[in-house]
Steps between C-alpha positions, in 0.01 A plus 500: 500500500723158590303351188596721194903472686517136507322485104750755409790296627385202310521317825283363765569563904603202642432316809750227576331228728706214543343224248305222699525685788254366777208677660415456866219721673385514845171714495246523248463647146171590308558682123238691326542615163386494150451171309767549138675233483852682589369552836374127565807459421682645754222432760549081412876575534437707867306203614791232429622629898447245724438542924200710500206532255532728184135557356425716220157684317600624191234668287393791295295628794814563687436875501186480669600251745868603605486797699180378731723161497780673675318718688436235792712460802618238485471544076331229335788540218892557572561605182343648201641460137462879341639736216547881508116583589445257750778573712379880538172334585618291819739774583229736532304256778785426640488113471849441391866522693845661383693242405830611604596337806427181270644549208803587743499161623395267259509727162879349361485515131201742532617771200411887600262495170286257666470687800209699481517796700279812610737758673708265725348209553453171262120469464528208248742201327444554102491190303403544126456780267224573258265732318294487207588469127314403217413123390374399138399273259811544260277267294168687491695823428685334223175416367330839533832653307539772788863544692544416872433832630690707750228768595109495618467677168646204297302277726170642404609449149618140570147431639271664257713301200422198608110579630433601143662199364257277705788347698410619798183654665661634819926462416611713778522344885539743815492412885212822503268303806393782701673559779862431558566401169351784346682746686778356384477580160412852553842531689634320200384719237477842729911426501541443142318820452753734713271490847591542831241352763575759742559907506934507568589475866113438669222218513299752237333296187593597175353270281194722399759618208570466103693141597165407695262551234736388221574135703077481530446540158752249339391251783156566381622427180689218502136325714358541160682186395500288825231260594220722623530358839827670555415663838485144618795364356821490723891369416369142503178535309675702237805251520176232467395684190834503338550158561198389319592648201256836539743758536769604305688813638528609867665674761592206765731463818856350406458267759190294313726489195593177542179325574296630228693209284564224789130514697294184430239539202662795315417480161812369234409805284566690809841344579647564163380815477576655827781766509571781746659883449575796702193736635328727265600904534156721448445830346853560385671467841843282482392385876308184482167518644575208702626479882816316674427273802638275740385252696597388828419408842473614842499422876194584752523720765211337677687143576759393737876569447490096510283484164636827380847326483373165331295708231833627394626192463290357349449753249877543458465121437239582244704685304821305525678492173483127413126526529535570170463240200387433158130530656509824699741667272312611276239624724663842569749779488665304820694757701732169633864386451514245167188659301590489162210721317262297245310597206211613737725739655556716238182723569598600817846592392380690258258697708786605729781575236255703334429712859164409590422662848482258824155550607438769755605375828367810726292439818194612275506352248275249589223710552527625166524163369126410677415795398569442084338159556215632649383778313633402128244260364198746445736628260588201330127457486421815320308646782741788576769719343861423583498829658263419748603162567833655590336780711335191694780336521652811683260596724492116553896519591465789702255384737670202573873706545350721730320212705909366548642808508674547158327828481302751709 
């Protein structure tokens, strides 16, 4: 809940590294995370240490790759670069340390909001803040004569206006590729609508509900306007899309605001055009159907205290506050000492002022996230009702809980 506090304050937790300050390492360091350009960012910045070699592999197969990374002895990776879901991931093989003994030694200027705890121990340093908000072409709506809307309702609207104007086959842009991305839409949407993922107080699904069926069906119908390869399009092929002047309207992570005007080969039209507003609210619910994140990084528990100790370092180092300049900037919600929030920001702020809910961080949640990203796309095909996609995507769940022992 550190998110919606620190948005609420109208501040950002600081982290006071000395400016310049020099990093030496004596053991190794090897970084895998995902490839936005906020978290090359820090990785370039991590591998400025000198005395011992700092390699990274950032890309969007980190998921896949992370956990069976770690899970070596000694780890082929020290640390991983993760947000909310991740870290439940890695926790639950156990291929990551409490950082406590090290952020007692070396954590100085370390604020308690960017400790990120489970029970007693620090599992993770938090770095930036984001979520999802809506991005437009102020332009295109401006030409269709329809208002920058503030619900899925109004967004349907938006996108049939300018379909039957002929500006636009396919207006509307969504990260929907099956899997991952997909779930995370549902969980999206499923929040917006009032849902809880799990019964109160157990591992039990709950998603089989009203909120279920209701998120299916405005997903469903909000596919009617994307490119009909939606189930293959991810945050960087929609971003693609956008950028080439084929979307107009979409729900989009706050921390690829600021490339969708800066990356190499975007269209002018694009540039002028682009603006950015707070996430949409669904089916009369004054929660936006949206979720607050963090990202961050960790330490492996499958290395030597020696390389334990210089992945802190240098990920401290990453993070540093005068790692920050008119380039990197802009590239996030930057939970460090001297971020002054840019136009790009706003989104993000908005999401948490307006009480989006952090995304589940519960030791099952992952499972259920597979599970969604699994099971979903017959649905979105039209070869099954919502309610049985959801019953799959239970009895999907529930297989896999009791296999770790979530349930019996």
């Amino acid at each position: 809940m550190f998110l919606k506090k620190i948005a609420l304050a109208g501040s950002i937790a600081a982290f006071a590294a000395t400016a310049g300050q020099a990093c030496e390492i004596n053991a190794r360091v090897s970084i895998v995370g995902n490839e936005f350009a906020a978290i090359q960012a820090v990785g370039a910045a991590a591998q400025e240490c000198t005395g011992a070699p700092v390699t990274s592999n950032l890309t969007s197969e980190h998921q896949t790759i992370n956990v069976a990374g770690m899970s070596g002895n000694p780890a082929e990776y020290t640390t991983a670069i993760i947000a909310n879901s991740s870290l439940v991931a890695l926790m639950n093989e156990d291929v990551v340390r409490p950082l406590n003994d090290l952020v007692e030694k070396h954590g100085d200027g370390l604020q308690k909001s960017q400790l990120i705890k489970i029970g007693d121990d620090i599992m993770a340093v938090a770095f930036m803040a984001n979520a999802q908000h809506l991005m437009f072409r102020k332009d295109i709506l401006e030409q269709a004569g329809v208002e920058v809307p503030t619900t899925y309702e109004e967004m349907l609207e938006v996108a049939q206006a300018i379909r039957e104007q002929g500006i636009l086959q396919n207006p509307v842009g969504g990260a929907y590729k099956a899997g991952w991305n997909l779930a995370q839409e549902f969980n999206n949407m499923f929040l917006g609508y009032g849902g809880t993922h799990f019964k109160p107080g157990t591992a039990e699904p709950n998603i089989n509900t009203e909120a279920g069926v209701n998120a299916l069906k405005m997903m469903k119908a909000l596919s009617e306007y994307m490119n009909p390869d939606f189930l293959t399009h991810d945050s960087n092929a929609t971003n693609a899309e956008y950028r080439a002047g084929n979307v107009a309207i979409m729900n989009m992570w706050g921390s690829r605001a600021s490339q969708q005007t800066s990356t190499e080969g975007v269209l002018d039209e694009v540039k002028n055009g682009h603006a950015i507003a707070a996430p949409l609210t669904v089916g009369g619910g004054s929660i936006p159907a949206s979720t607050l994140w963090w990202d961050g990084w960790t330490v492996g528990k499958n290395v030597s205290d020696e390389e334990a100790e210089a992945t802190f370092l240098a990920m401290k180092h990453g993070i540093r506050s005068d790692m920050l300049n008119d380039e990197t900037s802009p590239l996030a919600v930057w939970l460090i000492d001297g971020y002054k929030p840019t136009a790009d920001a706003q989104g993000v702020f908005a999401a948490a002022q307006m009480g989006t809910l952090p995304y589940p961080m519960l030791p099952y949640m992952g499972l259920m996230h597979s599970a969604l990203g699994n099971e979903l796309a017959d649905f979105m095909q039209g070869k099954e009702s919502a309610e049985q996609a959801l019953a799959d995507v239970e009895a999907a769940y529930r297989a896999a809980a009791i296999e770790k022992g979530f349930l019996q």
